[in-house]
Structures are given as C-alpha cells and as structure tokens.
N, C-alpha and C positions, 0 to 999 in steps of 0.2 A: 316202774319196773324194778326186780330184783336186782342186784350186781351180777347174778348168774346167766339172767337175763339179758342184762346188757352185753355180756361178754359172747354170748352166742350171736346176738347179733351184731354185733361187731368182725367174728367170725363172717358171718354171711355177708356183710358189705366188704371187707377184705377177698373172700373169695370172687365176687362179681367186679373187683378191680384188676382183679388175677385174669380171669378167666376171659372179660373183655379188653382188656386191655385200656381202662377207660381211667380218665381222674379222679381221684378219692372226692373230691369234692360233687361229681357230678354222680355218684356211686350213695354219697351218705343222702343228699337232697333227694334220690329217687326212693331211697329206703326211707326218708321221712313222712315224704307223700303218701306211700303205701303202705305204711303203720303209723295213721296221726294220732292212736294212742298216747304216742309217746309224748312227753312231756318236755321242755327246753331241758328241764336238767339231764334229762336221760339223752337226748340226741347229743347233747356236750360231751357224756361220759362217753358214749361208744364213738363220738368223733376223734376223743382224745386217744382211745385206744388204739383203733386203725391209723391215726398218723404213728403213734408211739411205735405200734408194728411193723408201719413202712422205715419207720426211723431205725429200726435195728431187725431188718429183716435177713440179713447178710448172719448175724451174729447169732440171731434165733436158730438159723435153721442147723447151723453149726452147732450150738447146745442140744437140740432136740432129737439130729438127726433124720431131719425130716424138714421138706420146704410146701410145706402142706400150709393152707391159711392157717387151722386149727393149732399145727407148730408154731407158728409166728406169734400167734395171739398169746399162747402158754409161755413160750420162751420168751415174748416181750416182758410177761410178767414178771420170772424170774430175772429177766437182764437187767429191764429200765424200772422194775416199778419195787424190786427188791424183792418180793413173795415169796415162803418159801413152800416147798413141798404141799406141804399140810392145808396151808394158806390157798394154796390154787386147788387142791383135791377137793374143798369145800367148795369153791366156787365149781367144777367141773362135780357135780353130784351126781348127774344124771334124774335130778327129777325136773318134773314140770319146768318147760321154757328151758335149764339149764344143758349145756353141755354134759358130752356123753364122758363119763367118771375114765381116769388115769388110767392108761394101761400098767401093766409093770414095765412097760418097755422105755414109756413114758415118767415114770417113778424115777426110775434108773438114772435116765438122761440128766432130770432135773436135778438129783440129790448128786453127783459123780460128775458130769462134766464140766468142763470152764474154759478158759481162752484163751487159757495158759500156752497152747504152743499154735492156736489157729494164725492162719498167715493174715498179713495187716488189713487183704482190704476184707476181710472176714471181720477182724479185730474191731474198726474201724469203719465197718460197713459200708461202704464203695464199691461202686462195680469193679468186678478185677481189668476189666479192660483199662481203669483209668490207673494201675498201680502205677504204672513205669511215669506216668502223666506225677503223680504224688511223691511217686520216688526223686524225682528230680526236682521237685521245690523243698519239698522235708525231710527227704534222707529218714532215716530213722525213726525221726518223729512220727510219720506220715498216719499210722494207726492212731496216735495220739492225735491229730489231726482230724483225721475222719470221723472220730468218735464223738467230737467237740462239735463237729458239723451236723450231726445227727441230736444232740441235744434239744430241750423243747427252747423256742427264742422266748423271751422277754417283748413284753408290749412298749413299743419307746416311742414319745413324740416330740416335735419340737417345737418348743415355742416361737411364735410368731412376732420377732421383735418391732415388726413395724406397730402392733395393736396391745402389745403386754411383755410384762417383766416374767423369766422365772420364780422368783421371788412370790410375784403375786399368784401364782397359778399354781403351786403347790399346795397352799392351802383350802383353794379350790374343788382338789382332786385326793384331800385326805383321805375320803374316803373308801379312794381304790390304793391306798398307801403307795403312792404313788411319793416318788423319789429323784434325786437330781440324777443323773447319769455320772458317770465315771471321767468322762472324755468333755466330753461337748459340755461346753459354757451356755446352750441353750436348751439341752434336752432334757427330758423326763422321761422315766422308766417304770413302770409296771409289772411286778412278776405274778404270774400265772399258773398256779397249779396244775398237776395233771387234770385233773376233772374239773376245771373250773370252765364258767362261760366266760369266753369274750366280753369284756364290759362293752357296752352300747356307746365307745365313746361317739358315736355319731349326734347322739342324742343329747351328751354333756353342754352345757350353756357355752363355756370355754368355746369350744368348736366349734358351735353354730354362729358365735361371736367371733369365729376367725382371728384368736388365739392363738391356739395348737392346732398342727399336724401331725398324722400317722407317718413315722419315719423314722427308719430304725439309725440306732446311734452313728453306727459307720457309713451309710447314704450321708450324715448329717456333716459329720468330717471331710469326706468324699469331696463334699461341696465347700466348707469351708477353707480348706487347703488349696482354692484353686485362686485364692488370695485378693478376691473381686473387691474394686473400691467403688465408693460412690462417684458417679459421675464419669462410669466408662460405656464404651460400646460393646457390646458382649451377644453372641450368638449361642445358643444351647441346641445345636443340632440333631441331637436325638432325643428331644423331648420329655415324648408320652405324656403321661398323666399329669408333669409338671412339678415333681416332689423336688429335685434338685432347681428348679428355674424359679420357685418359691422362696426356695432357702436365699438363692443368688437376690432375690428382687429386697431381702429384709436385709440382708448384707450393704447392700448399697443404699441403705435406707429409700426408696423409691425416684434415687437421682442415676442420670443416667438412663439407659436403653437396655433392656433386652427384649432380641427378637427367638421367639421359640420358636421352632420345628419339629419335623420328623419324616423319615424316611415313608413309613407308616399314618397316611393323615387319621385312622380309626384310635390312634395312639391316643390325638390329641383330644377326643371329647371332652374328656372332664377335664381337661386345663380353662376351661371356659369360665364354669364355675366355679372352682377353687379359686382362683385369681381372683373374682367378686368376690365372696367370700374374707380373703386374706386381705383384701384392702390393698391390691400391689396395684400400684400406677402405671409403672417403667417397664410392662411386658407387652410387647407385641406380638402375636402369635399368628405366623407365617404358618398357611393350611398347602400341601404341595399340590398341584393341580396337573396332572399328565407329566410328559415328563420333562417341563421344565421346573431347573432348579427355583426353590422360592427366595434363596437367600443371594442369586447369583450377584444382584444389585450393590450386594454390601462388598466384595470382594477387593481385599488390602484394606480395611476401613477396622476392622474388629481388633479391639485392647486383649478381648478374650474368647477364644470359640471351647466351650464346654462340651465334649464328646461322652456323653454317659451311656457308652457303646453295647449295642446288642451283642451277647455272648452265650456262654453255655447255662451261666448261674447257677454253675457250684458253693459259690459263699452264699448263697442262699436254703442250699437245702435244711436248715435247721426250719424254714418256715415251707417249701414245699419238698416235703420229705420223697415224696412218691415221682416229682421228677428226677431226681436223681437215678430212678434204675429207669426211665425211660431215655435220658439222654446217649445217644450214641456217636460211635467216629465220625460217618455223616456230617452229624450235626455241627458239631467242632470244626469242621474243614469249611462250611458255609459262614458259621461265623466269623472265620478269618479272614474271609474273603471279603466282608461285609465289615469287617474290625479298620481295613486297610483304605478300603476304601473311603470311610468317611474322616480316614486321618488326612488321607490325599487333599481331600474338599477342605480340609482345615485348611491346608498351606496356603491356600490361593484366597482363601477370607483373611486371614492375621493380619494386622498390619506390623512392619518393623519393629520390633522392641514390643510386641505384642505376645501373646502367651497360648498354647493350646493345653487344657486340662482334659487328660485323655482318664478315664475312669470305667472300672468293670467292678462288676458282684462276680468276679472270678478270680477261681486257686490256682487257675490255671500258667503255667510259663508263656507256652505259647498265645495266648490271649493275653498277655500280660507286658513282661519284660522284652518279649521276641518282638513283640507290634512296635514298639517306642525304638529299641533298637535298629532295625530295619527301616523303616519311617526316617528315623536320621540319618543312618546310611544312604538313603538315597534323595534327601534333600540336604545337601550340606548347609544352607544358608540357617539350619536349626541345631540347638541344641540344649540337650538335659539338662535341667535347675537340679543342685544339689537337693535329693529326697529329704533330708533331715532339716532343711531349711523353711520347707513345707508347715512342719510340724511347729515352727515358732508360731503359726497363730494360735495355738494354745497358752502362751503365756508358761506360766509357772506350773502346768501341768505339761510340757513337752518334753523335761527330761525323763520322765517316767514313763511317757511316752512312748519315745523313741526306743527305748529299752524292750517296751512289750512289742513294739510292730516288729515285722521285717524289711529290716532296710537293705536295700541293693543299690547298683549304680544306676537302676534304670526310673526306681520306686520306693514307695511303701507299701505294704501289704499288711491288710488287719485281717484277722482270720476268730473264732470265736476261742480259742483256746489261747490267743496271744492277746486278745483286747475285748475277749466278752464283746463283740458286735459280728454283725453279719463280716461275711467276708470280703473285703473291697480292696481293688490295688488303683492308685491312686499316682501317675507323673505330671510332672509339668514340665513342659516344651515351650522353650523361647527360639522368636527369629530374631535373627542376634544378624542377618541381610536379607 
C-alpha cells in the first residue's frame, strides 16, 4: 500500500471507532480481515496512525476546526508526526486509494493555527470532564501532563531474576537495541517508532526461556517498592494476569509464599502459565469460587497484602489511547467503591508489623491519595511509611529519583513526564496494632 493509502484507511478505521463506539483494537482486526491484501508492514502503519489520532484527538480537532475522523488523522500529522502543509497535501492528493486533496479551509487551519491559547485539556488531550480531576494533582502543569500521557510508550521488560542477569540479556536482545531502563535495576526498554511493528517478543528464545517479561518500567517499581523479602507470607489480591506477583515471586527469590487472587477469577488465566514459564515456585494461586472469600483462611497471617487495585487507568493511556475518551464519572465512582473495599479486606489479612502495598495506573487524587487517606482514618491501628523511604530500594539511583516523582504525605506518583514510565501511584501502609 501507498502512504496515501494507508492514511485513508486509517481514516476509515478511525471513523468506525467513532461511529460504533467500539475499541481501536477490535475496529483495526476487523479492517484487517476484510482487506488481507494488506501486508504486516502496512497494518502497523495505519495501526500506528489511528492510535496516534486517538492520542491527540482533543488537540487535532482544535487545529483543524473540525472533529471529523478525516481532521484527526490530518491534524495528528501536523501535531504528532510534525508534517507540514505541503507534506500532508501530497499524501491527501486525491488520486487512486488516496485521500480526498486540502481544502483551503483545511490549508488554512494547518499553515496558521497552534495551541498557543487552547485550554489544557485541549492542550493536553483529556477529557475536559477530567480538568478539575487534573487541576488538582498538577496545577498548571496539568496540560504538560496530559500531553506526556498521550505520547507513544516505549516496549519495557523485566528481567526475570530468578532464571538471568540483565547483563546477560542485553546482548541477546541487541538486535531490537534494546537498553537498560532509567529506574529499574531490572528492566529493559525498547523504543518504537511511529510505524514500526511490535517486535514478536513472544517468540524471542529469552521469553520462551522465561527470562523476561512484558512490563512497563513503573509496574516494575510499583512492585518493587512494596519492599518483599524472601521468606515472607504475602497475599497479591488483585492479581490478574500475574505481572506484579511475578516481579514479587523473583524478589523473594522463590522463598516464601505468595498466595494470588482476584476478585475477577477470568483475570487469573494466564497466571497459570506464566508462572511455569518463569520458573516461580512460591505462588499459590487462589481461583474465587461463589462468594466465598479464597483468602479468608490466611486472615492476621500476611507480612504483605499487595493491592494492584482496579481503577480508571489514566497512567495508562499512553498505551491505550482510545480508552481515555471512553472512561467516564460512572466509571470512577465504581472504582472507588471497589478501590475501598479491597483496602478494608487488607486490614483483616495483615498481620501486626505487617505492611499493605496499595498501587494504581492512576493520575488520579481520588483513586490515589484520598483512598490511603480515608483507609487510615478509619482504621487507626494503621499507618503511612514515609513515600521517600519507599524509594531507597533503588540504591544510588533514588536521589534522582525522588526528585522526578511526586512525593506527597500519602505517596509517590510516576507519571510519564516526571519518570518516563506509565503512570503509577505507589503507598505503603503498616499495622503498627
């Protein structure tokens, strides 16, 4: 396919995410199906375009004056891909397959507007419903913020200490130049061009050797900072797929217990396999069965109850761009509900002098500071670990650290424009009676 070509269709998948209200992902595999002309490199390119549109769809349509797919895709170009006038008029020609040629209106927009006085969650591309939500963690910043959130992520893994060194696994992975990470003493990062394909790491020797994991820098921290030694008892309450109760089981070198869960037992499928895979011994994975609790058994017994709480996953939107305009108030007021409640179930698992690692992929206060706050207030027998204390498991990279995060009384918070990683807020709670 041409680039002119790609861009129309990319349009047309954009348009049928609009128009059903459906996920980019299940919009690009139906367009694939139905034109298998297309070749892996060309499904990459218009994949990359449509999430880059949904990435700066707030911003585009403010340039163009128009929230038309067709706007999005022209004003992504101009926004995220740099293009200028001239440059997109040749892709928009109007012959064969290509996009129908610039209007003057369209000229106009491109060559003359900017974002010089658009308001932040414009700037910033966020729902404006979430500004007051943004206003209140970043003040000012908050467009700088949301902009950094709409960026394309980085591919990061983490190596698998029970089975290999970083060291050794770099050289391995030269060939996707693949890189230490910033933060994490165990991660590896991979950057990603706009039109590039996703490398197969499924298929790399490393990973099938259960090695490395897919798992972005700030999950990796997330989990490290919840300060697991070998040889504790440790509950990982919301699961899922297992990516943080992996990290926990190579922390503890395979001494020790942990029991996984999840509210959700369809969370847990693939924890099954990965855990074979990774070579972890010390996981027992509690499946919920009706509605008794699976974990009721351990209650007062656990050194550590890990909550990697379902939330809005805002610090995620660099990797799904498209939920971001679908999340709404709703949505947030269920997860709070759902935030509190499996803090409650912590209290009654910890044992004394025991610790709850309460963790979210959310920007959010409310999901965040207001939960751990509240939470203490109404168990006094708990209380806040100093945030910055957290951060000594990094060694000699935590005064640098601490400088990029946001530290508060309640946490730390990585966000992509303050630590280059997804975005994750990160406390720890001791019962201290």
């Amino acid at each position: 396919m041409t680039p002119a070509a790609r861009l129309s269709a990319a349009i047309e998948v954009f348009a049928d995410i609009e128009t059903r209200r459906r996920p980019a992902a299940d919009a690009l595999k139906d367009w694939g199906l139905s034109h298998r002309f297309a070749g892996s490199s060309d499904r990459a390119a218009i994949s990359g375009q449509v999430y880059d549109a949904l990435r700066r769809k707030a911003s585009s349509a403010w340039l163009m004056d128009a929230a038309t797919p067709r706007a999005a895709l022209i004003g992504m170009l101009r926004r995220e891909r740099g293009l200028d006038v001239e440059a997109i008029a040749a892709l928009c020609s109007g012959a064969r397959f290509a996009p129908a040629p610039l209007t003057d209106a369209e000229r106009t927009a491109l060559a003359s507007h900017s974002l010089a006085n658009a308001p932040p969650a414009v700037a910033g591309d966020y729902p404006n419903w979430l500004d007051p939500h943004f206003t209140r963690m970043f003040g000012d910043a908050r467009a700088a913020e949301g902009a950094a959130l709409a960026t394309r992520a980085p591919l990061d893994l983490r190596v698998n200490t029970l089975n290999a060194e970083r060291e050794e696994i770099l050289p391995k992975l030269a060939h996707l130049a693949a890189e230490p990470t910033r933060w994490s003493p165990f991660g590896v990062r991979i950057w990603l061009s706009a039109d590039a394909k996703s490398p197969a790491i499924h298929a790399e020797p490393p990973y099938r050797k259960g090695e490395i994991e897919i798992q972005d820098e700030g999950s990796q921290l997330a989990a490290l900072f919840a300060g697991v030694r070998p040889g504790e008892q440790v509950i990982d309450l919301a699961a899922g797929a297992g990516g943080k109760t992996l990290a926990l089981a190579a922390a503890m070198e395979n001494r020790g217990q942990i029991y996984a869960t999840d509210i959700d037992k369809r969370q847990l499928v693939p924890i099954h396999e990965r855990i074979a895979r990774a070579g972890a011994r010390n996981i027992q994975v509690r499946t919920p069965r009706g509605e008794a609790d699976a974990v009721a058994d351990l209650a007062g017994r656990a050194d550590l109850v890990l909550i990697d709480a379902p939330c809005t996953g805002t610090g995620t939107w660099r990797r799904n761009p498209d939920a971001k305009w679908r999340v709404r108030p709703g949505a947030l007021a269920e997860r709070l509900t759902q935030q509190a409640e499996l803090l409650d179930r912590a209290a009654t698992l910890v044992k004394r002098g025991g610790r709850i690692a309460y963790i979210t992929c959310s920007v959010l206060a409310e999901e965040n500071n207001d939960q751990v706050t509240a939470f203490v207030a109404r168990n006094p027998g708990f209380s806040l670990e100093k945030p910055a204390e957290m951060a000594q498991m990094l060694g000699e990279r935590a005064y640098l650290f601490t400088r990029a995060a946001l530290i508060s009384g309640e946490g730390l918070l990585m966000t992509p424009r303050r630590t280059d990683t997804d975005g994750f807020f990160t406390s720890l709670i001791r019962r201290t009676a």
